[in-house]
LOTORMI-974165 format. One record per atom (N, C-alpha, C): residue in one letter; x negated, y negated, z negated. Coordinates in steps of 0.001 Angstrom, whole numbers, padded with zeros to 6 digits, always signed. Each point is the difference from the previous one (the first is absolute). Example, Ala and Ser with C-alpha at 12.3 -4.5 7.8 and 13.67 -1.06 7.14 Angstrom:
# residues 2
a-013190+005690-007800a+000890-001190+000000a-000900-001200+000000s+000350-001050+000720s-000820-001190-000060s+000770-001090-000730
# end
This chain:
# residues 253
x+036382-010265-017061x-001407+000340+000189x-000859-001261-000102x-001159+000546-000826x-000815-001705+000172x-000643-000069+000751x+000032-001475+000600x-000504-000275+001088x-001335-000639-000371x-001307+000372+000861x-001501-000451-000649x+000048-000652+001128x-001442-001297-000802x-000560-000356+000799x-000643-000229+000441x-000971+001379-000442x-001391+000343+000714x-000241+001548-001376x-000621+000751+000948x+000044+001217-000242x-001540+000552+000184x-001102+000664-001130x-001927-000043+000361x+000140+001658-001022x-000525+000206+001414x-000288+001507-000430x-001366+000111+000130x-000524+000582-001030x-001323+000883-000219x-000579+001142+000421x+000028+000448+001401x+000019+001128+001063x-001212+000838-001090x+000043+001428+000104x-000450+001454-000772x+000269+000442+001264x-000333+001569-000099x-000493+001319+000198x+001778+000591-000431x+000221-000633-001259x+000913+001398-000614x+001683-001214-000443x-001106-000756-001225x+001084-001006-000610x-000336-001392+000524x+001186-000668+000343x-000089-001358+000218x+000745-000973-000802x-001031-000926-000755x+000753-001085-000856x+000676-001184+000920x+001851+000067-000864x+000313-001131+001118x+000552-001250-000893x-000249-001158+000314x+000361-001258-001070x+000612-000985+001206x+000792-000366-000934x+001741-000901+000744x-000150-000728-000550x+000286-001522+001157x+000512-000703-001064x+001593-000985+000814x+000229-000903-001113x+001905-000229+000498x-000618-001494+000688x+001362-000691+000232x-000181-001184+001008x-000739-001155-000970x-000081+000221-001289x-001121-001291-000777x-000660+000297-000860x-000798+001625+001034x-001699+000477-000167x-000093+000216-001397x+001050+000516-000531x-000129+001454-001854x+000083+000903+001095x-000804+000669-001204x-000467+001967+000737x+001567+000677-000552x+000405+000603+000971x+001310+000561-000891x-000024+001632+000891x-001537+000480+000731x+000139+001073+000452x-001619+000298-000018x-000057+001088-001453x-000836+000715-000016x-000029+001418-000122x-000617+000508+000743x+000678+001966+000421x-001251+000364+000355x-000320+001258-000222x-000867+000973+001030x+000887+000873+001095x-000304+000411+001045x+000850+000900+000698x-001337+000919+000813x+000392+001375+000065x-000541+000985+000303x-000261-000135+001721x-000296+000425+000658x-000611+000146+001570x+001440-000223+000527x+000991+001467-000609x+001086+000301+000749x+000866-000987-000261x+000300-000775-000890x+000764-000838-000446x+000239-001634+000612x-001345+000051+000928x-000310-001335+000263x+001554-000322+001100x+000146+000633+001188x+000341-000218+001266x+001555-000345-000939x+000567+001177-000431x+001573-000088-000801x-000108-001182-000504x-000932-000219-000994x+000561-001599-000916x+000091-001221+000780x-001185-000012+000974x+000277-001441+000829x+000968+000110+000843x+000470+001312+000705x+000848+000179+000894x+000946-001085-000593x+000716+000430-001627x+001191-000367-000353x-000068-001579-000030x-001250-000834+000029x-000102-000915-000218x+000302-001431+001316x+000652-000822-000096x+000227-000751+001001x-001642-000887+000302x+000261-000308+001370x-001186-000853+000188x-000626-000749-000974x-001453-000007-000156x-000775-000449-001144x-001413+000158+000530x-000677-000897-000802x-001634-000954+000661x-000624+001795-001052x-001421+000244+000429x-000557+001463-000385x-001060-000569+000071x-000939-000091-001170x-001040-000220+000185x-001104+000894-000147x-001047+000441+000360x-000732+001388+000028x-001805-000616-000154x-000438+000496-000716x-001694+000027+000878x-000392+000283+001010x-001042-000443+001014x+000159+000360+000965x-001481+001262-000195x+000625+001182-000071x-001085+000924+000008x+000352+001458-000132x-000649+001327-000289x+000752+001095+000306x+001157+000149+000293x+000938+000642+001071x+001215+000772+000142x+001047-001599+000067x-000664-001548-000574x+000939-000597+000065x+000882-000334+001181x-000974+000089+001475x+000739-000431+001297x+001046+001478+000317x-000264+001127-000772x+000690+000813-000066x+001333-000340-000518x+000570-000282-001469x+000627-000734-000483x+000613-000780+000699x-000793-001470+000611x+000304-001048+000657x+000960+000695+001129x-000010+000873+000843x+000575+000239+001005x+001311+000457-000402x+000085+000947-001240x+001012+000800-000334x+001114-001032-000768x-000674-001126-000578x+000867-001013-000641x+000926-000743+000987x-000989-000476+000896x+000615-000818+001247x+000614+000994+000857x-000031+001019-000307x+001055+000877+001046x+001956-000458-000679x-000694+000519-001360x+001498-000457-001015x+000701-001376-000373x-001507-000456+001186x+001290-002162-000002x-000559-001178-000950x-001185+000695-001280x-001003-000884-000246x-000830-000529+000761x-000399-001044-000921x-001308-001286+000701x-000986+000681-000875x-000980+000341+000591x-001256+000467-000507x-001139-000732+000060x-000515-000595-001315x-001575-000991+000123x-000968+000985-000678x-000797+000164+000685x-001698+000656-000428x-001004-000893-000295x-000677+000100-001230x-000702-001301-000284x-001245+000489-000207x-000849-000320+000150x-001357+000795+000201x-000516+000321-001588x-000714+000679-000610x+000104+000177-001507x-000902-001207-000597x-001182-000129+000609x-000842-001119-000281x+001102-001809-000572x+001552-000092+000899x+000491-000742-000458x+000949-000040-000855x+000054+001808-001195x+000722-000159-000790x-000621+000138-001066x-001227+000339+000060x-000622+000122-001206x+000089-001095-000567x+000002-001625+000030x-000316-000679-000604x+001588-000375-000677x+000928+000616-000027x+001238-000208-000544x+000110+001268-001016x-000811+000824-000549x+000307+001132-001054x-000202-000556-001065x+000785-000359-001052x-000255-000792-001151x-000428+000918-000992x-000183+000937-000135x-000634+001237-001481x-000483+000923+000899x+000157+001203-000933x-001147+000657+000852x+000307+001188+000342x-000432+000523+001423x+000298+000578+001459x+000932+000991-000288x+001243+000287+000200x+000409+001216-000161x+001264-000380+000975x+000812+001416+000392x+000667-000033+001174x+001096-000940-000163x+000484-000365-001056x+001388-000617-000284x-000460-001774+000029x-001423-000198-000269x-000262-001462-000106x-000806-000395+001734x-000846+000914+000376x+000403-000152+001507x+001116-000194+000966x+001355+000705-000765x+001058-000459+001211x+000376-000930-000270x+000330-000677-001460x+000036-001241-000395x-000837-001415+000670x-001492+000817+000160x-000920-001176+001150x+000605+000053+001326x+000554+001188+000656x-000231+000272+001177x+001708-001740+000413x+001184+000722-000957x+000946-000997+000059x-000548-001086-000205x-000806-000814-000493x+000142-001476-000545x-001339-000154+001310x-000537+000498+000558x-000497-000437+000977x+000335-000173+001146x+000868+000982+000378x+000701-000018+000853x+000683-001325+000137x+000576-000273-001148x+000602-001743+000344x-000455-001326-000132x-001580+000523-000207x-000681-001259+000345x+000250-000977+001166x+000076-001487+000049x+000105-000491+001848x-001812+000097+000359x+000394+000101+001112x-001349+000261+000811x-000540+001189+000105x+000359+001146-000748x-000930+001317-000291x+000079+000512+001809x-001279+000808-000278x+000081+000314+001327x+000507+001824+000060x+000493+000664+000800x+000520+001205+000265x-000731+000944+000945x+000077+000967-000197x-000428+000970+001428x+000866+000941+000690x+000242-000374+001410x+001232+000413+000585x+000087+002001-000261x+001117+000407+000162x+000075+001109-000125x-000009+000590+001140x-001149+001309+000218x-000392+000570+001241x+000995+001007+000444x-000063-000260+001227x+000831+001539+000204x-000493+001043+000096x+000400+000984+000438x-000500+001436-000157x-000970+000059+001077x-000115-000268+000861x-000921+000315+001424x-001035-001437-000416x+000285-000847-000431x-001491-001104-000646x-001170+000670-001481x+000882+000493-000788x-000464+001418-000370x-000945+000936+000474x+000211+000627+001023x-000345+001179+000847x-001287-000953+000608x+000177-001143+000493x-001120-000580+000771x-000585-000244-000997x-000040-000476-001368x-001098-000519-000836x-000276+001473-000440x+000454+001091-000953x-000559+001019+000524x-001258+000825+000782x+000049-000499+001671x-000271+000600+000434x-001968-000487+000096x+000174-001440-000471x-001117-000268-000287x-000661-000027-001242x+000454+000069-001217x-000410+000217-001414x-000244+001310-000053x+000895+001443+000781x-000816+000970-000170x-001260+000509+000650x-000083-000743+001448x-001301-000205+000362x-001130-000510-000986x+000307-001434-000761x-000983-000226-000456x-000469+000631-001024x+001064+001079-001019x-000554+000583-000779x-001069+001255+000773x+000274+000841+000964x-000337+000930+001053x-001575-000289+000258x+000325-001560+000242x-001988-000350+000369x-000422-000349-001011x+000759-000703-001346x-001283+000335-001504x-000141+000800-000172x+000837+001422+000408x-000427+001042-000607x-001414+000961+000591x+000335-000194+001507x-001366+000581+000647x-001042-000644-000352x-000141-001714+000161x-000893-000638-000421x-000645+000515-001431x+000544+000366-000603x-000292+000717-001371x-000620+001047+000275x+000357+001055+000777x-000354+001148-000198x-001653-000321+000673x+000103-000779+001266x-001294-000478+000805x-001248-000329-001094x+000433-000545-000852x-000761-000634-000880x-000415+000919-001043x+000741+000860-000116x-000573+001214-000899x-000558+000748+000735x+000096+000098+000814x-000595+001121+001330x-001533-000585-000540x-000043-001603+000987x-001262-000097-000038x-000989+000097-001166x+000766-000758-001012x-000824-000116-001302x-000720+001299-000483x+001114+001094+000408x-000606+001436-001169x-001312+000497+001347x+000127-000725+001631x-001110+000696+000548x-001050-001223-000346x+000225-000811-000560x-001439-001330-000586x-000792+000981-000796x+001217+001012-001037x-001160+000544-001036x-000446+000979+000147x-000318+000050+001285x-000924+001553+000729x-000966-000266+000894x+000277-001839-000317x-001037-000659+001216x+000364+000032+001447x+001030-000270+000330x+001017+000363+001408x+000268-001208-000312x-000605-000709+001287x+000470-001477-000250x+000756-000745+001348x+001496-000079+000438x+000188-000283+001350x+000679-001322+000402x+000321-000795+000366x+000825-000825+000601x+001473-000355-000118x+000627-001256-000545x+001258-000305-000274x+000865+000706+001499x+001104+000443-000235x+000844-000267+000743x+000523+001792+000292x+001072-000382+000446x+001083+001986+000412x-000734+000620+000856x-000343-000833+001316x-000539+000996+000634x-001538+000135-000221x-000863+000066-001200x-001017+000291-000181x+000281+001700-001163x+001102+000550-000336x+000326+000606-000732x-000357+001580+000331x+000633-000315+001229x-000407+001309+000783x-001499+000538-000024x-000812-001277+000499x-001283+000744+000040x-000664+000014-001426x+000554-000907-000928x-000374+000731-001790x+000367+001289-000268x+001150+000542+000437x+000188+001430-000315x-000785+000743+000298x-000659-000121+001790x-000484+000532+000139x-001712+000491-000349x-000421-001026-000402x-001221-000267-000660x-000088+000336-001309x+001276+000527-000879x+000185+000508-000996x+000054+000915-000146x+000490+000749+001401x+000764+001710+000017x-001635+000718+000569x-000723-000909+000846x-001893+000668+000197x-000743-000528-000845x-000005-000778-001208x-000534+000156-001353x-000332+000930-000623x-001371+000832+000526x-000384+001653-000680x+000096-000553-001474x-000482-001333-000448x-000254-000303-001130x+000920-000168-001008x+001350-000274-000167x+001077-000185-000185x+000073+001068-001017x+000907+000288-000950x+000987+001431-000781x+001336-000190+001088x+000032+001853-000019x+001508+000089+000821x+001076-000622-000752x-000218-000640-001731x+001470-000538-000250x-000145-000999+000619x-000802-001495+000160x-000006-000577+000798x+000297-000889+001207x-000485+001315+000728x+000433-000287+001182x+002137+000653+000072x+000021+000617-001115x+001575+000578+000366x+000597-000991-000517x-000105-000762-000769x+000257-001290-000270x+000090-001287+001145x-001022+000056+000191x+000175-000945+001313x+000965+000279+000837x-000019+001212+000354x+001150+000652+000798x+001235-000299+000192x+000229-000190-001234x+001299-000118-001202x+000607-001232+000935x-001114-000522-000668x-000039-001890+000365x+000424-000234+001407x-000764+000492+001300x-000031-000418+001091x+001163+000618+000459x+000605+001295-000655x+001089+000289+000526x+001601-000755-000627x-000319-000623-000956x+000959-000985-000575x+000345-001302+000887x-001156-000666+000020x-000308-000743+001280x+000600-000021+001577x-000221+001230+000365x+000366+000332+001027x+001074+000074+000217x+001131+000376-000950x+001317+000604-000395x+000459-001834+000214x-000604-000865-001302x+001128-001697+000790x-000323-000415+001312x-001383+000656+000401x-000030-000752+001297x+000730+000382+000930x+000889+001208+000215x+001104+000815+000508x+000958-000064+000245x+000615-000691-001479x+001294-000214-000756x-000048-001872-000383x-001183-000659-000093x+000868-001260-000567x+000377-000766+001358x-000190-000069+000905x+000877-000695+001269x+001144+000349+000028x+000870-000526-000597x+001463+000122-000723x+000559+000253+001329x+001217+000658-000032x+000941+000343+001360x+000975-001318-000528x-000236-001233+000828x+001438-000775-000094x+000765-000157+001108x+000078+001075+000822x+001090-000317+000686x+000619+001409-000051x+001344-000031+000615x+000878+001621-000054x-000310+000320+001179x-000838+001277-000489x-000212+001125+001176x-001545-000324+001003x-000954-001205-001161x-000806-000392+000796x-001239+000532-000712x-001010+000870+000084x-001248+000161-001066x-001648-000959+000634x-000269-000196-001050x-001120-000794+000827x-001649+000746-000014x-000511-000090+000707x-001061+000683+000267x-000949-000790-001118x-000378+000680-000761x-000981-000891-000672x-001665-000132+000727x-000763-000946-000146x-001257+000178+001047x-001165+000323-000804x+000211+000758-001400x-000508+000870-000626x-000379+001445+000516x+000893+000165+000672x+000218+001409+000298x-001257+000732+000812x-000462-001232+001139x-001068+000258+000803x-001692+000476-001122x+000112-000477-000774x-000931-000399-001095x-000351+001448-000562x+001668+000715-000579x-000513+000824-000507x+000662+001273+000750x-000037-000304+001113x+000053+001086+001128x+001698+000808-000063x+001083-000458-000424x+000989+000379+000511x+001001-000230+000559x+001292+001005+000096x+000318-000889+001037x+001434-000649-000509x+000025-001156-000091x+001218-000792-000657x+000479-000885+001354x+000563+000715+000288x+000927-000674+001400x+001315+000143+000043x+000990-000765+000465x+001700+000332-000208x+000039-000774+001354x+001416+001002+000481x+000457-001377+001236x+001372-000201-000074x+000122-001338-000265x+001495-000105-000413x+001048-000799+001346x+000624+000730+000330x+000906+000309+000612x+000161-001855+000251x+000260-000065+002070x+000170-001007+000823x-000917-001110-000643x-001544+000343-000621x-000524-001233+000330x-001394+000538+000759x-000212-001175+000936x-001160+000726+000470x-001170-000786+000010x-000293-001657-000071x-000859-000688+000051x+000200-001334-000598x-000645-000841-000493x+000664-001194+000070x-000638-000305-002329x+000894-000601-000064x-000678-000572-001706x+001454-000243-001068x-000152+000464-001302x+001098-000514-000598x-000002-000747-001125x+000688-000952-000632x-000678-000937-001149x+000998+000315-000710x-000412+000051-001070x+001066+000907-001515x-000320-001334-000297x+000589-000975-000671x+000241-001089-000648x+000763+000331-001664x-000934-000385-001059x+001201-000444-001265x-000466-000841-000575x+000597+000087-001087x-000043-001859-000546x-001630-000240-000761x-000821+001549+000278x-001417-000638-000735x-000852+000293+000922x-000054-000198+001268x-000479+000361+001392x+000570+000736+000612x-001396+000677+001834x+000805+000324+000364x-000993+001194+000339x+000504+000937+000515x-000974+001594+000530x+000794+000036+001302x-001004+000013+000996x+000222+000477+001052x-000775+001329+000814x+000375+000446+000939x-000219+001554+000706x-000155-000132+001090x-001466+000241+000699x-000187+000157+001446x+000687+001446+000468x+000542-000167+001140x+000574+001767+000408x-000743+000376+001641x-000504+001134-000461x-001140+000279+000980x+000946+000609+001155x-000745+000265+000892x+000747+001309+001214x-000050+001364-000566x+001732+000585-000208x+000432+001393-000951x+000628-000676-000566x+000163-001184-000625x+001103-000248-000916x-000937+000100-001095x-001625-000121-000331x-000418-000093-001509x-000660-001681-000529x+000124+000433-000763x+000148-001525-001211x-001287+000055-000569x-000450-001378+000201x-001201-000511-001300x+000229-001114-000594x-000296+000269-001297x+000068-001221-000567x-000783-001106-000155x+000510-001345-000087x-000615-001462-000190x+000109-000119-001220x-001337-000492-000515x+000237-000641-001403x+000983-000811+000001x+000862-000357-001281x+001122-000868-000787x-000644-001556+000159x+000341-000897+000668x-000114-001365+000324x+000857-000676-001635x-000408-000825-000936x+000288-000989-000844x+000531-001047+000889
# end
């Protein structure tokens, strides 16, 4: 069996390009292999350096390689681009991804585990959650600018735009059912984006008072006191009222 000595795969969706090379760096392993194919071929393979991009599904990869006894380096893509000698296609990327990989000095990005994952996660889908209301806020207001409804930045001014929209004799009923639309879209992340990160814990969002319902949970043996969710791109913490309910603190940088 030949033994490599260094191994740069081109992570896909479906197909992954993989390029080998032997102990005095000739390519003597160029292959595509299918999704299912990946785990079997390296299985058979004795310990060997894996070099990956560091980006979609790769810390996925990364984990499953190093389960099977490889050394796994993730190199951020920004530092392989400058090693693609022609032009971009999957087989001359893994070719960059190897010869960078053995640069001295290159720098790497460690491979996450599954629960560092889950914590970065839990704040990237937040932040998509608040561009998205922020969006809708902003359409809210703009389409009541062009009716001459003119109100004040901010969430909790939303409420009383609706309402100044919905006693608008002047208005068309499409309109105002439009707005509707809007404020009830709105209403729906302010509900739902205070992410549940803990098991078995829901958090009260302090939206709820705003638009009058009732979003309360009490999660079992806590009754007072504060909790700090920490991950590696800040941190969110939770005041816990008397009942066992939760509000949230803005995310500290």
């Amino acid at each position: 069996m030949t033994q490599y000595k260094r191994i740069a795969i081109d992570t896909s969706k479906a197909v992954f390009t993989v390029h080998g090379i032997d102990q005095q760096d000739r390519p003597v392993l160029r292959i595509n292999l299918r999704r299912a194919q990946m785990i079997p071929f390296f299985a058979k393979l004795p310990r060997t350096e894996i070099a990956m991009e560091a980006c979609g599904s790769a810390h996925h990869w990364g984990r499953e390689l190093t389960a099977l006894g490889h050394e796994v380096r993730l190199i951020p893509p920004q530092y392989v681009k400058p090693y693609v000698k022609r032009g971009k296609n999957d087989r001359n990327d893994a070719e960059a991804i190897c010869e960078a990989s053995g640069r001295p000095g290159m720098h790497f990005v460690p491979v996450k585990s599954v629960s560092q994952q889950a914590e970065s996660m839990v704040l990237k889908v937040r932040e998509s959650l608040v561009g998205q209301r922020t969006q809708l806020i902003n359409a809210l207001r703009g389409h009541a600018a062009e009716f001459g409804i003119i109100i004040g930045k901010g969430v909790s001014k939303i409420g009383p735009l609706l309402t100044v929209i919905e006693q608008e004799a002047s208005l068309p009923s499409e309109a105002k059912a439009m707005a509707a639309l809007l404020g009830q879209q709105i209403a729906d992340l302010d509900a739902n984006y205070w992410l549940r990160v803990f098991s078995g814990v829901r958090i009260r969002p302090k939206a709820a008072e705003m638009w009058g319902s009732s979003a309360g949970w009490r999660p079992p043996a806590i009754r007072r006191g504060k909790i700090n969710y920490s991950t590696a791109r800040g941190s969110i913490s939770f005041n816990i009222h008397d009942g066992g309910l939760l509000s949230y603190i803005p995310i500290r940088n």
